[in-house]
Phi, psi and omega in degrees: 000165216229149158240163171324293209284342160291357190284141182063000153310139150313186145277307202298326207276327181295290194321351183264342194259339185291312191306313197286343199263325170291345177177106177288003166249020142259132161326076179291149179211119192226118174245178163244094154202174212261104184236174221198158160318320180294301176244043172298289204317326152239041140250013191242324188314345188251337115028106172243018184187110193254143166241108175287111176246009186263032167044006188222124192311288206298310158327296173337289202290350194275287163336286193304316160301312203268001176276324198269353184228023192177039173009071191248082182322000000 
C-alpha cells in the first residue's frame, strides 16, 4: 500500500524501505533502472530471491524465464 507521502516516488524505493523495516536482517538490493537481457544476469545473479514490482508483462515475463533458467525463487 502506497501513502499520500509516496506520491512521485519509485515503487521500487517505498517498497524497499517497508522491507527493510519488517526485517532489517535481510539484505535488500532495489535498483531504478531499466533492465532488459543484456544486463538481467548483472543484477539478478547474486539473488536468492527476485521480487517483481514493474507493472509490465514483457519484464515480468523476462524476470520470470530468467529465475525458471537459474532456479531462482
Amino acid at each position: 500500500m502506497f501513502e499520500e507521502n509516496d506520491i512521485d516516488r519509485y515503487k521500487v524505493e517505498v517498497d524497499f524501505e517497508k522491507l527493510e523495516k519488517i526485517n532489517s536482517e535481510i539484505l535488500f538490493q532495489a535498483y531504478i533502472d531499466k533492465i532488459n537481457e543484456h544486463n538481467i544476469h548483472a543484477y539478478c545473479h547474486d539473488c536468492d530471491i527476485l521480487i517483481d514490482k514493474t507493472s509490465n508483462i514483457n519484464i515480468t515475463t523476462l524476470l520470470n524465464n530468467y529465475c525458471i533458467k537459474n532456479n531462482k525463487p
